[in-house]
DRENDO-1510 file (C-alpha; in Angstrom, 1 decimal, always signed):
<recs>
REC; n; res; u; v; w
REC; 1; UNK; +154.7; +155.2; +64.5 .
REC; 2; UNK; +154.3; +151.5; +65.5 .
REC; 3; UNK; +152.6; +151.6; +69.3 .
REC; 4; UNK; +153.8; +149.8; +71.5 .
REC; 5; UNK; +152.0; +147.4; +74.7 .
REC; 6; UNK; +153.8; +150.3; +77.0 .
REC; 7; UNK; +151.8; +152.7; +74.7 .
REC; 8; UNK; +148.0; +150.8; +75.9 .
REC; 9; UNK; +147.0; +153.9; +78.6 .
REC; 10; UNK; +147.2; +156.1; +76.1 .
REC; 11; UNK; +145.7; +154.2; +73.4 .
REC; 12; UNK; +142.8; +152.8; +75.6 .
REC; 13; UNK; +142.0; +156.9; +76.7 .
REC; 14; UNK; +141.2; +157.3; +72.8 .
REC; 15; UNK; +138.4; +155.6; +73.2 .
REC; 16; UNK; +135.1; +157.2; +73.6 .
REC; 17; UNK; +133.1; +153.7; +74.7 .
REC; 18; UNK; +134.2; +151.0; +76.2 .
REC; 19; UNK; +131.6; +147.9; +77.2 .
REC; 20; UNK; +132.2; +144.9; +78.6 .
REC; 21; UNK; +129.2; +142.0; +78.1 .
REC; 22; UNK; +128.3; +140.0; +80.9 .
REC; 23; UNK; +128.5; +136.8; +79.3 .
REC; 24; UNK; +132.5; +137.5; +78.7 .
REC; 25; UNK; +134.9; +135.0; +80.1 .
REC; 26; UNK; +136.0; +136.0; +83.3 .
REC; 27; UNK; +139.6; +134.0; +83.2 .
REC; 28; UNK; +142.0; +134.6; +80.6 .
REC; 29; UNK; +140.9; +132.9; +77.5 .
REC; 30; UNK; +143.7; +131.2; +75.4 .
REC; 31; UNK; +142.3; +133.1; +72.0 .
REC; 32; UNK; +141.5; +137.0; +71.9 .
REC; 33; UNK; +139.4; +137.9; +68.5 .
REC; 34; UNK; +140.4; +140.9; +67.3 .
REC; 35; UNK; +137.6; +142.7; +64.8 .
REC; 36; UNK; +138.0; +146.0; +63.4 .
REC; 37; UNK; +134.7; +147.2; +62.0 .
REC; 38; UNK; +134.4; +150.0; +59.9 .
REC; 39; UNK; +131.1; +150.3; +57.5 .
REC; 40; UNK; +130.3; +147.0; +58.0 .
REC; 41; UNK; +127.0; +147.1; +59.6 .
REC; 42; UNK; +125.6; +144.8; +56.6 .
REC; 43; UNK; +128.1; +141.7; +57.3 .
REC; 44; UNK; +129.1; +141.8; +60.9 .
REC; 45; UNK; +125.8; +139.6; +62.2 .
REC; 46; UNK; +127.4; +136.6; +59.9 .
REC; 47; UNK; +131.1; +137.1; +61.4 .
REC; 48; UNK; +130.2; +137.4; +64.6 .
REC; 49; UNK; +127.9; +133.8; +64.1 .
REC; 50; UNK; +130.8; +132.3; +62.8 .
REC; 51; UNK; +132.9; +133.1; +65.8 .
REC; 52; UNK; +130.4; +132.1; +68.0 .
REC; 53; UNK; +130.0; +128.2; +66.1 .
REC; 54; UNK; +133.3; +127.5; +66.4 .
REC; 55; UNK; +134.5; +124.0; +68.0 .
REC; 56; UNK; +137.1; +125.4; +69.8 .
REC; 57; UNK; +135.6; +128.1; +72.3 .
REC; 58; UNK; +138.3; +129.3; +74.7 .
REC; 59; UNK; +138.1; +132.8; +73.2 .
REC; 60; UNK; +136.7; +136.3; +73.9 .
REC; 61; UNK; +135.7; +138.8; +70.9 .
REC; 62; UNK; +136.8; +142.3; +70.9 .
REC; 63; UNK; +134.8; +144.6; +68.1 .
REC; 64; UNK; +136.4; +148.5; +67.9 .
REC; 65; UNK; +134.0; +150.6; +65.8 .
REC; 66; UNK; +136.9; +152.9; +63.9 .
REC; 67; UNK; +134.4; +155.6; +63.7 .
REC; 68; UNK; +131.7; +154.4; +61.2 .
REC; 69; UNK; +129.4; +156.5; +59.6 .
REC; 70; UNK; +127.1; +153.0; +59.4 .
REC; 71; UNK; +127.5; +153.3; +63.5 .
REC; 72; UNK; +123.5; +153.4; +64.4 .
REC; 73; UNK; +122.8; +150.2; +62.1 .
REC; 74; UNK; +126.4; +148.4; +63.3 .
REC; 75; UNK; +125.2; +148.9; +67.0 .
REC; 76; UNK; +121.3; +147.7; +65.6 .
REC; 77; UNK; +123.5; +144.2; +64.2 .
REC; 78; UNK; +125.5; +144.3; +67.4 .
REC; 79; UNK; +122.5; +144.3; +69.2 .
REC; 80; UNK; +122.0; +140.5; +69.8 .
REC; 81; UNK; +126.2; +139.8; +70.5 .
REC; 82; UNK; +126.6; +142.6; +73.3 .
REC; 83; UNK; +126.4; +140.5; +76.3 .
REC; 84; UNK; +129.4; +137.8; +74.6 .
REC; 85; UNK; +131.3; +140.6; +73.6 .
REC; 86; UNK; +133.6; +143.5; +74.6 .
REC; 87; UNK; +133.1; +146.3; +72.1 .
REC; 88; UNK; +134.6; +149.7; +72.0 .
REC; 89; UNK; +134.7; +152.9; +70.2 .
REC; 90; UNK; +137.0; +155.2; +68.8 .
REC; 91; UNK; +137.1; +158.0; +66.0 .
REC; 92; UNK; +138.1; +157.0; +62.6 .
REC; 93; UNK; +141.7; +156.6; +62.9 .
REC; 94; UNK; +142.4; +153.4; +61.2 .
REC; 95; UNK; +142.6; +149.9; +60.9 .
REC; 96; UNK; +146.0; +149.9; +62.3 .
REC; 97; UNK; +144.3; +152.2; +65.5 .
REC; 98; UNK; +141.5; +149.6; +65.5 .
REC; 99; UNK; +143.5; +146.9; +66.1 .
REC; 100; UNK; +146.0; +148.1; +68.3 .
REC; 101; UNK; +143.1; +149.2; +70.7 .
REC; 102; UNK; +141.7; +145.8; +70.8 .
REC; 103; UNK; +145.1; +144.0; +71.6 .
REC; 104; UNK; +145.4; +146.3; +74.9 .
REC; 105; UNK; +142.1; +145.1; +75.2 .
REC; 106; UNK; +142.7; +141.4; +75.1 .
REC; 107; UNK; +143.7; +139.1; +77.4 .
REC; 108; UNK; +144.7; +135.5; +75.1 .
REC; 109; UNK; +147.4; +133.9; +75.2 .
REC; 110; UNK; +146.8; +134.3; +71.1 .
REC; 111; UNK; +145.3; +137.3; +69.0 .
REC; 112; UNK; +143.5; +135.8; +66.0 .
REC; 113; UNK; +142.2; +137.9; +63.4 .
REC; 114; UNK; +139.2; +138.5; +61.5 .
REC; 115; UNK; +138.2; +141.1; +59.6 .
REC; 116; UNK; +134.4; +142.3; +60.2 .
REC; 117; UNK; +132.9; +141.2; +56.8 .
REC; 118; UNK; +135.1; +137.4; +56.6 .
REC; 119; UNK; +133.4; +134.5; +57.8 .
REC; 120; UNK; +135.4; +131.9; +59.5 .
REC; 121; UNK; +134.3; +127.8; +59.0 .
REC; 122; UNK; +133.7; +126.2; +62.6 .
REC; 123; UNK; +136.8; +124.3; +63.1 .
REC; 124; UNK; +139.3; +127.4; +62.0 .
REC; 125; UNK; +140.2; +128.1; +65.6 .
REC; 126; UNK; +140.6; +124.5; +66.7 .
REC; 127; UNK; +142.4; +123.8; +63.2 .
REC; 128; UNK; +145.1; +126.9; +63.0 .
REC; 129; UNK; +145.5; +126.5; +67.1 .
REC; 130; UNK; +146.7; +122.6; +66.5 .
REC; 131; UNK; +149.0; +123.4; +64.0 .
REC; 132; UNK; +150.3; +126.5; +65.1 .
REC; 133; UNK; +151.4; +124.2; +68.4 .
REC; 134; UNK; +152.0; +120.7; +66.8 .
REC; 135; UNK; +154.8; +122.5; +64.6 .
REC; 136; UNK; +156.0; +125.0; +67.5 .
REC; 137; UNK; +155.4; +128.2; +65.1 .
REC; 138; UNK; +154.3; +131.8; +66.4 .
REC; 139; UNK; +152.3; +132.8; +63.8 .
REC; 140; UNK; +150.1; +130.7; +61.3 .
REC; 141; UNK; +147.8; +131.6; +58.4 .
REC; 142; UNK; +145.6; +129.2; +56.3 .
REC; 143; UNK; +143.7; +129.3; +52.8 .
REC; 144; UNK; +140.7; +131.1; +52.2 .
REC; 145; UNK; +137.3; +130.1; +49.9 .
REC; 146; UNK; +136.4; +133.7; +48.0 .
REC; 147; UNK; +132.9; +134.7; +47.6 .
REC; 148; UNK; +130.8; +137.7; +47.3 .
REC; 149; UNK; +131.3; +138.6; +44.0 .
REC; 150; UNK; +130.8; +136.4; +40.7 .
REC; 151; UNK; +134.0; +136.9; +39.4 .
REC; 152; UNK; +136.2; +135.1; +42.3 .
REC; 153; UNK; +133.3; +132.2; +42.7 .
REC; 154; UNK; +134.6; +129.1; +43.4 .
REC; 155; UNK; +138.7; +130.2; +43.8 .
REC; 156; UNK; +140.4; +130.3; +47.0 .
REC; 157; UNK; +142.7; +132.8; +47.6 .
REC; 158; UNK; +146.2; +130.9; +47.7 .
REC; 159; UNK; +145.0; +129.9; +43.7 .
REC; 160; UNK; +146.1; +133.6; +42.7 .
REC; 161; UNK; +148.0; +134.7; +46.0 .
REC; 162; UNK; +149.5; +131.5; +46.1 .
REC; 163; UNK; +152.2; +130.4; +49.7 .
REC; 164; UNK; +155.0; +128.0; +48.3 .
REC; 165; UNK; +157.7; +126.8; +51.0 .
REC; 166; UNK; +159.3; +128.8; +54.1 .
REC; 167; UNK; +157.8; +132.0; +55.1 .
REC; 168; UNK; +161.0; +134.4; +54.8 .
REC; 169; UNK; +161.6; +138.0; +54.0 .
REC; 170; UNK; +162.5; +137.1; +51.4 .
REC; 171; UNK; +159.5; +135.0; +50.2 .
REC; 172; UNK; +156.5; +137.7; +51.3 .
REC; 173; UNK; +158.8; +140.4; +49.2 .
REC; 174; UNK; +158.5; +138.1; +46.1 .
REC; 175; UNK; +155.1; +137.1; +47.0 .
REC; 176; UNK; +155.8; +133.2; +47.0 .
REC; 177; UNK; +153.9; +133.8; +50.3 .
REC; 178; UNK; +151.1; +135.4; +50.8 .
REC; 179; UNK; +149.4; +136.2; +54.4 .
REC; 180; UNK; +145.7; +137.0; +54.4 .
REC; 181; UNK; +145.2; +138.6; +57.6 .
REC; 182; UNK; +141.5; +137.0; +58.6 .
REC; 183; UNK; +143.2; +133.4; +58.4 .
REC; 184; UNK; +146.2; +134.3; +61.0 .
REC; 185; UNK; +146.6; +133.5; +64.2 .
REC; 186; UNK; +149.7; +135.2; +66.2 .
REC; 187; UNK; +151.4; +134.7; +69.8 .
REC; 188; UNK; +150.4; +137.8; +71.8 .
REC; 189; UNK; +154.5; +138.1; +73.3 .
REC; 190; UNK; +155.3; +138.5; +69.8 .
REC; 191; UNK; +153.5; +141.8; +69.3 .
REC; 192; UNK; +154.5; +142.6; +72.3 .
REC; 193; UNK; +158.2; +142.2; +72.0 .
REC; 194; UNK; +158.3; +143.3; +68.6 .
REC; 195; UNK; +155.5; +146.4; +68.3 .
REC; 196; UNK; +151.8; +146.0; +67.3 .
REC; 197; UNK; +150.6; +147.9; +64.1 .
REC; 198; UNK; +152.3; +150.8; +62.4 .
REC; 199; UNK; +149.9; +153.8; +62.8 .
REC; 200; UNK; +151.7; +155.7; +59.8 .
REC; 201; UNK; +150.9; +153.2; +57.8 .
REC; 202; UNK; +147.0; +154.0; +56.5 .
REC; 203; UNK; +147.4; +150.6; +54.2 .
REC; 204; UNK; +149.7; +147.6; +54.1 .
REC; 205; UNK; +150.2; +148.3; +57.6 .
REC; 206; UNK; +149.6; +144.3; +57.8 .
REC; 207; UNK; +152.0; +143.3; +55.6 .
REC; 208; UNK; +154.5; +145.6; +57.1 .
REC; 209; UNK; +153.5; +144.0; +60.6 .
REC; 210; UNK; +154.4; +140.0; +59.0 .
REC; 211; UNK; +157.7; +141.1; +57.7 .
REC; 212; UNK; +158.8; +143.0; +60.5 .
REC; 213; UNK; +158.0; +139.4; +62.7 .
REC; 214; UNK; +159.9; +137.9; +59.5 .
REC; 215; UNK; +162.8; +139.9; +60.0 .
REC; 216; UNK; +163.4; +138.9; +63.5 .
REC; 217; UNK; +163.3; +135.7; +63.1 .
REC; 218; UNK; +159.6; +134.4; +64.1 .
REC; 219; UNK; +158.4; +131.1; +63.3 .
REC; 220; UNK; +155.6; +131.7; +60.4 .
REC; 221; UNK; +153.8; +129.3; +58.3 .
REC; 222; UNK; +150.6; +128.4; +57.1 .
REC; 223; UNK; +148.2; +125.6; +56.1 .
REC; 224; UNK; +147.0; +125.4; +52.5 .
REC; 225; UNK; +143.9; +124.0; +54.2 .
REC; 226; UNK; +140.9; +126.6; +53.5 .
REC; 227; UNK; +139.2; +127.6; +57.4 .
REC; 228; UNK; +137.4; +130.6; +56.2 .
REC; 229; UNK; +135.5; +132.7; +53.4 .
REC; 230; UNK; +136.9; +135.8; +52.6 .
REC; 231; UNK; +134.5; +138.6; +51.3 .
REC; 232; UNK; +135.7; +140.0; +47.7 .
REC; 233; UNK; +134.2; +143.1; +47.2 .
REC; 234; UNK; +135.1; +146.8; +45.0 .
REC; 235; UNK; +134.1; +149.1; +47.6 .
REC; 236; UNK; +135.5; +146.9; +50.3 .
REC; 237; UNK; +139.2; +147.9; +52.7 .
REC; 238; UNK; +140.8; +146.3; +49.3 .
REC; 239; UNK; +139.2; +148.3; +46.7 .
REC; 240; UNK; +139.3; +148.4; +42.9 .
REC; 241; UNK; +142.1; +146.8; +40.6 .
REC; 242; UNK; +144.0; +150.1; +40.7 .
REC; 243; UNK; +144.2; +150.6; +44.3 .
REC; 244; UNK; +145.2; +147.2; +45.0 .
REC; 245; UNK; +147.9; +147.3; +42.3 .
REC; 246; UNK; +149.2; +150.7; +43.8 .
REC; 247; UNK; +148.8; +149.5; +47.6 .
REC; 248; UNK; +151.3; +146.7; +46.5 .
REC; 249; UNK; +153.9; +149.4; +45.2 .
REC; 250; UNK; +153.5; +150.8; +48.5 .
REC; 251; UNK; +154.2; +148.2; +50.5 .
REC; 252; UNK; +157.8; +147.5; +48.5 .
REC; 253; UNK; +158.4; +151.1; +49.1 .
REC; 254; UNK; +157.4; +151.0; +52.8 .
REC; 255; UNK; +159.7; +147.7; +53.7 .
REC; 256; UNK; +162.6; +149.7; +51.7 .
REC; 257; UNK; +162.3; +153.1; +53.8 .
REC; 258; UNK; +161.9; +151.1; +57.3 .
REC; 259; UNK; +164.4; +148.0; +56.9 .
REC; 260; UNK; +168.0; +147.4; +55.8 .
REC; 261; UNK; +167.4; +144.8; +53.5 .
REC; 262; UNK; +170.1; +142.1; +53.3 .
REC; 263; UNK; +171.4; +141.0; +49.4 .
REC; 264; UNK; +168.8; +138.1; +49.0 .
REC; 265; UNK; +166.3; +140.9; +50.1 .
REC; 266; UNK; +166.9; +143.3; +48.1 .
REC; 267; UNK; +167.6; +141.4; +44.8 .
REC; 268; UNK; +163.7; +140.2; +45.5 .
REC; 269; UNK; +163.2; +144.0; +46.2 .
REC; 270; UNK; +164.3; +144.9; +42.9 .
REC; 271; UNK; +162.6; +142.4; +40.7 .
REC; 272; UNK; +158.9; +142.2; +42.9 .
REC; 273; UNK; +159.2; +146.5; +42.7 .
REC; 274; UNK; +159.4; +146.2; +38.8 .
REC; 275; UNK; +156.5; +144.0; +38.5 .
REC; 276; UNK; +154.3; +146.1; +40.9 .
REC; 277; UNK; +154.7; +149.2; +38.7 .
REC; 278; UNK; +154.2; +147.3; +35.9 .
REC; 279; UNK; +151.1; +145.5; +37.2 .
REC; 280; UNK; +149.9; +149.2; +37.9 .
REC; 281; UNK; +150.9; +150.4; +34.7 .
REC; 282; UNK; +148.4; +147.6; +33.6 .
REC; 283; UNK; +145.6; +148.4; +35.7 .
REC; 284; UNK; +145.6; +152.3; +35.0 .
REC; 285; UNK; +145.5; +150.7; +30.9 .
REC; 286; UNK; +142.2; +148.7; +31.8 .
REC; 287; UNK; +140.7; +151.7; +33.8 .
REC; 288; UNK; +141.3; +154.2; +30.9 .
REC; 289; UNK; +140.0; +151.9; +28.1 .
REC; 290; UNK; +136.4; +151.6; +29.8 .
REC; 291; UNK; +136.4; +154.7; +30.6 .
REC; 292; UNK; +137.6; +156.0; +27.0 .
REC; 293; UNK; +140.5; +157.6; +27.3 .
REC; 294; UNK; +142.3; +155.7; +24.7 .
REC; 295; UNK; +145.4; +158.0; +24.2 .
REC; 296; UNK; +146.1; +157.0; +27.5 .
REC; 297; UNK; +144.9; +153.9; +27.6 .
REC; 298; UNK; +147.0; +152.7; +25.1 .
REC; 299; UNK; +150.1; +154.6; +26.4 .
REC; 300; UNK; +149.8; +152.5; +30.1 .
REC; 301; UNK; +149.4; +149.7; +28.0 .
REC; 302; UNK; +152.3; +149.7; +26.1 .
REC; 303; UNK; +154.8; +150.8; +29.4 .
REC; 304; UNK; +153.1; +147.4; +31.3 .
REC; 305; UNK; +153.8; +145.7; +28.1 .
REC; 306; UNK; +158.0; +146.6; +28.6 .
REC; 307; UNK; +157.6; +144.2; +31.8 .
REC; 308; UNK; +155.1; +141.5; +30.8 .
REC; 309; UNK; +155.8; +141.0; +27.2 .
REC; 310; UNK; +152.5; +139.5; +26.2 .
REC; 311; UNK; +151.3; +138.9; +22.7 .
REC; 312; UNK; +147.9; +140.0; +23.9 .
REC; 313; UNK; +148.5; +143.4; +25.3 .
REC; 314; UNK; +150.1; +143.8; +22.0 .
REC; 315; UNK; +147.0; +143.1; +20.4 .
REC; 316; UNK; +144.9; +145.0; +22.4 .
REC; 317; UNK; +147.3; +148.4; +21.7 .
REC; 318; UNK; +147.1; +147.3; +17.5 .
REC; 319; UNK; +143.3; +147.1; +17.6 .
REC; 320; UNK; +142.8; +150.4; +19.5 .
REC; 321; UNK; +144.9; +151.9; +16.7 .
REC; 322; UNK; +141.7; +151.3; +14.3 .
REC; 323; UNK; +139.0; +150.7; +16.5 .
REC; 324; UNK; +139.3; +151.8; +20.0 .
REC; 325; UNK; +135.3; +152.2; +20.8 .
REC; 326; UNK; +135.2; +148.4; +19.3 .
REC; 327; UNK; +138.1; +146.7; +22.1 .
REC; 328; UNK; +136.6; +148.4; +25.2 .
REC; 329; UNK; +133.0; +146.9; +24.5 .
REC; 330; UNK; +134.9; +143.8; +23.6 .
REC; 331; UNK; +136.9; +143.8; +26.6 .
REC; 332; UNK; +133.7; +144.6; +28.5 .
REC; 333; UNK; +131.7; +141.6; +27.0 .
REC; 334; UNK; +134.3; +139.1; +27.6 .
REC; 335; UNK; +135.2; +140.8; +31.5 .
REC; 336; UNK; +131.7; +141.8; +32.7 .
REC; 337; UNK; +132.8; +140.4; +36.1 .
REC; 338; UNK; +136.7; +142.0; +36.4 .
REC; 339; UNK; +134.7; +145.4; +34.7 .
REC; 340; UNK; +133.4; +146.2; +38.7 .
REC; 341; UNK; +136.6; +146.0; +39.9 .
REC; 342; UNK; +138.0; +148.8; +37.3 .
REC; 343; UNK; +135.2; +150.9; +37.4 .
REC; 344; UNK; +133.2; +149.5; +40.9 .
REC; 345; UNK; +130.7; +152.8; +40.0 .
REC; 346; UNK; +130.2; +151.2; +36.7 .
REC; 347; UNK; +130.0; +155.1; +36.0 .
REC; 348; UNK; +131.7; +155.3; +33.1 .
REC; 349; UNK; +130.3; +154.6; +29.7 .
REC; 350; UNK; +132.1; +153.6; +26.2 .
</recs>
């Protein structure tokens, strides 16, 4: 179900606390913040400073606690931020919930987004609210620096979710553009002419929420610029290789259930749905190898191998024919860092 502005009594009675600091702008700000926090009691002291150093600061914050189990420590970090702050509570219902309970909370003329571990650089606000006006867009995303894991250290996210000319249907389908939600920046009338988040939706329901604007025609695009550091972690919202790669076949088959895609649509439909399985096919290989499974290991393998045609994967499949024990602790060795993304636990033992 995607809520709608109309929907905000009802939405706003979910909540079981509502408080309003005293240090809150009394006029309309031009920017609302909207933070979902769920289990993030151990990074929200360092969003919430980076909100509060930035050189624009026409804004209020709105934090909705989605029902942690972390609650006592999250209020304990929240602590310090009350009084600048309008935080509510709700049951765990969502990020989608979250959200949509903070925008009938704000007041802005814009709704950026941050997720409650992401840090944003002082001058993202003033930055993203130039161009988004300069260029007469809607909605605008930028780059991010990645950090929190070895792994990703030093990469920004548009080097391996890369955004290459217009933001079209077409182009977030095929993944030549790719939004990351704590970089965006949206016009408030646009949610709520065309519906806030889809509360079916328990993932993707951002990506469903940029291609529905995309469909109807809103003015999206981005700055390649990096404004912000975006947390990379396994047990984060994102979580391991395998649930990403699945979350992706998700959202194809989400945007084909809701939305008559035109021919240019669904020709990209086609072709990005075929590399998501296969990309899946690939992770559930890597996640079977460490964990020893080699029968199936090998047989993921060789069905991601149909798509990607890769000398290596090929290899990989002949050595495990002789010496399967030998390529997992190989492909350990050489992957230590991508290992706690397959097996985050780092339970399993070859």
């Amino acid at each position: 179900m995607q809520e709608k502005i109309s929907d905000c009594p009802n939405i706003l009675a979910r909540l079981t606390e509502e408080r309003i600091g005293d240090k809150v702008v009394t006029n309309a700000p031009k920017v609302s913040v909207i933070i979902p926090a769920y289990n993030i009691s151990a990074y929200i002291a360092e969003t919430l400073d980076s909100v509060f150093a930035q050189t624009f600061t026409d804004y209020e914050v709105i934090v909705v606690n989605d029902g942690s189990t972390d609650s006592e420590r999250l209020k304990a970090a929240l602590a310090p931020f009350l009084k600048r702050i309008v935080y509510a509570e709700q049951a765990n219902l969502g990020a989608s919930q979250a959200r949509n309970a903070a925008i009938c909370l704000s007041r802005g003329e814009l709704l950026a987004f941050l997720d409650g571990d992401d840090v944003w650089l002082p001058e993202f606000l003033a930055s993203q609210i130039n161009f988004l006006e300069k260029n007469n867009l809607e909605m605008v995303y930028c780059n991010a620096l990645l950090f929190g894991e070895q792994f990703f250290a030093g990469k920004t996210f548009m080097q391996d979710a890369p955004s290459r000319g217009a933001v079209t249907t077409t182009s977030l389908i095929s993944t030549e553009c790719n939004v990351i939600t704590s970089g965006t920046i949206i016009k408030r009338d646009l949610v709520v002419k065309y519906d806030m988040f889809d509360t079916d939706l328990p993932r993707t329901q951002d990506f469903d929420l940029w291609f529905r604007l995309a469909k109807y025609g809103a003015r999206i695009s981005y700055q390649p610029e990096v404004l912000l550091k975006y947390r990379v972690r396994p047990h984060s919202l994102s979580g391991t290789n395998v649930d990403r790669s699945e979350r992706s076949i998700w959202s194809m088959e989400i945007i084909n259930e809701k939305y008559d895609l035109n021919p240019a649509e669904r020709k990209a439909w086609e072709k990005q749905i075929a590399r998501c399985r296969a990309e899946f096919e690939l992770e559930q290989g890597k996640l079977c190898l460490v964990r020893g499974d080699f029968t199936k290991a090998k047989a993921h393998l060789t069905e991601a191998n149909k798509f990607y045609r890769k000398p290596k994967l090929s290899v990989i499949n002949f050595l495990m024919r002789f010496s399967p024990r030998l390529t997992a602790r190989l492909f350990k060795e050489m992957r230590p860092s991508e290992f706690s993304f397959i097996s985050p636990n780092n339970a399993e033992k070859v």
